[in-house]
N, C-alpha and C positions, 0 to 999 in steps of 0.2 A: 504494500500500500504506500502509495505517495504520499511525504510527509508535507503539508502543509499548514499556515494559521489557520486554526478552529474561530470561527465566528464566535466574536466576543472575547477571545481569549488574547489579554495585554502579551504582548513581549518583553519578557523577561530584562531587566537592565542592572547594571552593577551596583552593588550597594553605598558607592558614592559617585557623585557627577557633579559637573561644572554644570552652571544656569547659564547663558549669556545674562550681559546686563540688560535692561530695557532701558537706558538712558546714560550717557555720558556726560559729567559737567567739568566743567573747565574756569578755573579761577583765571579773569581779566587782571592783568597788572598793569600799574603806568611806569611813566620815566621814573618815577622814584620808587621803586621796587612796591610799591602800594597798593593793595588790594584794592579795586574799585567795584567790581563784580563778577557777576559767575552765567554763566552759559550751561544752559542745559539744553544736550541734544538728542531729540528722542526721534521714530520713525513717523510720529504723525505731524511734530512742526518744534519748533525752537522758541526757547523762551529765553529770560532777559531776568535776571536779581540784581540789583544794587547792593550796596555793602551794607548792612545792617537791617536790610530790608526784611519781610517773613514773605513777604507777595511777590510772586512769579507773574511778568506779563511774559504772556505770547503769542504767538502767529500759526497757523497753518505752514504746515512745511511746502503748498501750493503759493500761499502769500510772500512768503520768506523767499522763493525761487524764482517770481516774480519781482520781487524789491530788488533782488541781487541785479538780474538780467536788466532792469532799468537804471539803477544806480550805481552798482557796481564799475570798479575799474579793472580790467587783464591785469592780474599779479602774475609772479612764479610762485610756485610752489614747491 
């Protein structure tokens, strides 16, 4: 008999594993090594904290691609 998954039946996984992250943030500094704010980048859009702030503004990662493609300048990366 061919071994195949049984309808319903999970596959088995190791009893430890890495999660990805769901979001990456990223501390803004200025010219004087100064923490100004933080970027958090996630797959549905990008937000924005100030330094002492509790409140994330954000965007649409559609809005955010859109500002870029208008205002943006060709860097290197």
């Amino acid at each position: 008999m061919a071994q195949g998954k049984v309808k319903g039946e999970r596959k088995k996984m190791s009893k430890n594993n890495f999660r990805p992250e769901k979001f990456y943030d990223f501390e803004i500094i200025n010219e004087k090594s100064k923490i100004v704010g933080k970027i958090r980048v996630k797959p549905s859009g990008v937000l924005w904290k100030s330094k002492g702030s509790r409140d994330w503004q954000g965007v649409t990662l559609e809005k955010f691609a859109t500002f870029m493609q208008e205002n943006g300048t060709k860097k290197k990366h």
